[in-house]
Each structure stands twice: as structure tokens, then as C-alpha cells.
C-alpha positions in Angstrom: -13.3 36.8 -6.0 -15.8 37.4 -8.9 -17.4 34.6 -10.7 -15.1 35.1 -13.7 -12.0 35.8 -11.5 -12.9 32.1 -10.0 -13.7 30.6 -13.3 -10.4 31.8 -14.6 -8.4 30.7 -11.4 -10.0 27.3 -12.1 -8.7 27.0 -15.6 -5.1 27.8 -14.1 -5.3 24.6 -11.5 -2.4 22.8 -12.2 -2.1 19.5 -10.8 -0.6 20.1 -7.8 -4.0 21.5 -6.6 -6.6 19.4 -5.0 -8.9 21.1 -6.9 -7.2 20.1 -10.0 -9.5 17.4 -11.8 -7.4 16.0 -15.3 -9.6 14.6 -18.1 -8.3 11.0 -16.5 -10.1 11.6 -13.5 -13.5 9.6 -14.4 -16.1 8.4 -12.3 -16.2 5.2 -14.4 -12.9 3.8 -14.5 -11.8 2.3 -10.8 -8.9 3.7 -9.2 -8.2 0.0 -7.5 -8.7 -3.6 -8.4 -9.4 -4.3 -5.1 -12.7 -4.3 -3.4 -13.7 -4.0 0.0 -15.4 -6.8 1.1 -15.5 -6.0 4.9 -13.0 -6.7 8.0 -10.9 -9.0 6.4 -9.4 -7.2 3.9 -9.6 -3.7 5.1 -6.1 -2.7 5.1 -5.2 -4.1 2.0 -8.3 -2.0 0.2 -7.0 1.1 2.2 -4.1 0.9 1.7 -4.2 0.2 -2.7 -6.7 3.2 -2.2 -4.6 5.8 -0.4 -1.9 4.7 -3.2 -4.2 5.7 -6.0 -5.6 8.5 -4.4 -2.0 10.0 -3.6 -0.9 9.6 -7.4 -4.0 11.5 -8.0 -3.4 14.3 -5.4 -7.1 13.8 -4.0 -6.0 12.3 -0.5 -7.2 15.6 1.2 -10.8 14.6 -0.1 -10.6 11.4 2.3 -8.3 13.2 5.3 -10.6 16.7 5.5 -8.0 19.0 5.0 -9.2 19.9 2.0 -12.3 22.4 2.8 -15.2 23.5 0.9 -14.8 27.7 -0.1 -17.4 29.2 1.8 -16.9 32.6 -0.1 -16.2 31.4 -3.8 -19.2 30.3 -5.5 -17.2 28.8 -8.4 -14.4 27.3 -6.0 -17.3 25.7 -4.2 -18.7 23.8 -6.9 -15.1 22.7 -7.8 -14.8 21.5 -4.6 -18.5 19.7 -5.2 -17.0 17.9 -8.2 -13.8 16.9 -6.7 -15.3 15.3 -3.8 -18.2 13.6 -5.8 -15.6 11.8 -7.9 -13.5 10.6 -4.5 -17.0 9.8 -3.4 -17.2 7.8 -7.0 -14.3 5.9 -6.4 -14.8 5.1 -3.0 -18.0 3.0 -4.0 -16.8 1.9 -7.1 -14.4 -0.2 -5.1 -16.5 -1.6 -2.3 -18.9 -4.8 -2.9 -22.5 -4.9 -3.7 -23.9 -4.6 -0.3 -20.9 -2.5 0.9 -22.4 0.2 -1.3 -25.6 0.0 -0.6 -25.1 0.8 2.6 -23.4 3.8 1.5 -25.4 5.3 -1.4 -27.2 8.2 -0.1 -23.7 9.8 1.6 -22.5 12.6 0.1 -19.0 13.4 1.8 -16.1 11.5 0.7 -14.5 11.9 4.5 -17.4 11.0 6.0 -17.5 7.9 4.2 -14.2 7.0 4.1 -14.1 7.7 8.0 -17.3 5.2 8.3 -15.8 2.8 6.0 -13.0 3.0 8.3 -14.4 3.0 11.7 -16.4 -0.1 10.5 -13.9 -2.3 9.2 -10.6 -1.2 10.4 -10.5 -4.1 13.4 -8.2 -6.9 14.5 -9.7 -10.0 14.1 -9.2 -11.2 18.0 -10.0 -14.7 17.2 -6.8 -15.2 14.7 -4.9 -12.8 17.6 -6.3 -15.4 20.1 -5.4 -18.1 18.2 -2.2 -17.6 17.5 -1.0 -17.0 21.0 -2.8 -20.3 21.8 -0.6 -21.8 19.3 2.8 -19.7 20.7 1.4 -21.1 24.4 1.6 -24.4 23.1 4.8 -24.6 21.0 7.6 -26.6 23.6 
């Protein structure tokens, strides 16, 4: 495809397209009240964010199903955009030092994946303690 072939196939995205990015779509307006603190509220944060990421069709952003063009110049830095405002969002909905730690990434799967690897764990002292309290019950 031709640079104006691609420009014009970008201005007939509709929003169905992953590509798709609607005037909405902001960097500074939080797609979630809810920020990720760490372990202990993990699933909650994932969860309210794979809500608000599905309403906005960008869940293949945080999945990797959604690849960059290798052959569309234009596509390309579509792609670019979309994933630096998943990438936004993302770290506009972690804490302080959560971000920090994540700054300098430039992948929304990568960090969403890290995020994940990170702070998706069972807490195995409220596991243990709550068979200790099952073991004791009469």
C-alpha cells in the first residue's frame, strides 16, 4: 500500500478496528478509578482495566494479537499511536512508584504482561490462614 492509499485506509477505520483511535481516546483522562497498588488489589485493577479497554476495542494492545505492520509505513505509526495511548493508560492507573518502575517501557503487552507476572499472586498467608481457621472450626 502507498502512503496515501494508507493514509486514506486510516481515515476509513471505523471503530471496530483496533486501529481505530476516536477523539475520546485521550492520554489524559483515566480509563479506571482504580489504581494498582501492587498484590493486593491486582485483580480488581485488571479486571476494571480489561472492562475499559474492551468498551474501547484496544484489548489486543494488552493480549498481542494485535501486530505492528511491518510493510505499511502509515499503518505502522497508527499502530505506534494506539499502543502509546494503551501504554498511557496503563500508567495513568498504577501508583507513584508503580510507574516509575515502568516509565521507560514502550510496549503496552510487555507491560501489561510485567505488571501481571508481578502482581498477579495468591497471598498464601490469607490461603494459610484460612485453612488454619477451617482446621480449627469443631
Amino acid at each position: 500500500m502507498g502512503d496515501s492509499t494508507s493514509a486514506t485506509h486510516i481515515n476509513k477505520l471505523d471503530f471496530s478496528d483496533p486501529l481505530y483511535l476516536h477523539s475520546n481516546d485521550t492520554t489524559g483522562t483515566p480509563i479506571t478509578s482504580i489504581k494498582l497498588k501492587g498484590t493486593e488489589n491486582y485483580n480488581i485493577w485488571s479486571r476494571s482495566m480489561k472492562l475499559a479497554l474492551s468498551t474501547k476495542n484496544k484489548m489486543r494492545f494488552i493480549n498481542g494479537s494485535v501486530l505492528r505492520s511491518k510493510t505499511d509505513e502509515v499503518l505502522a505509526s497508527q499502530w505506534d499511536r494506539c499502543n502509546s495511548v494503551v501504554l498511557s493508560w496503563i500508567l495513568g492507573s498504577v501508583t507513584k512508584d508503580l510507574y516509575c518502575g515502568q516509565i521507560f517501557s514502550t510496549i503496552a503487552t510487555d507491560v501489561w504482561n510485567e505488571l501481571k507476572e508481578t502482581y498477579d499472586k495468591i497471598d498464601t498467608s490469607v490461603i494459610f490462614n484460612l485453612h488454619q481457621q477451617i482446621n480449627t472450626l469443631k
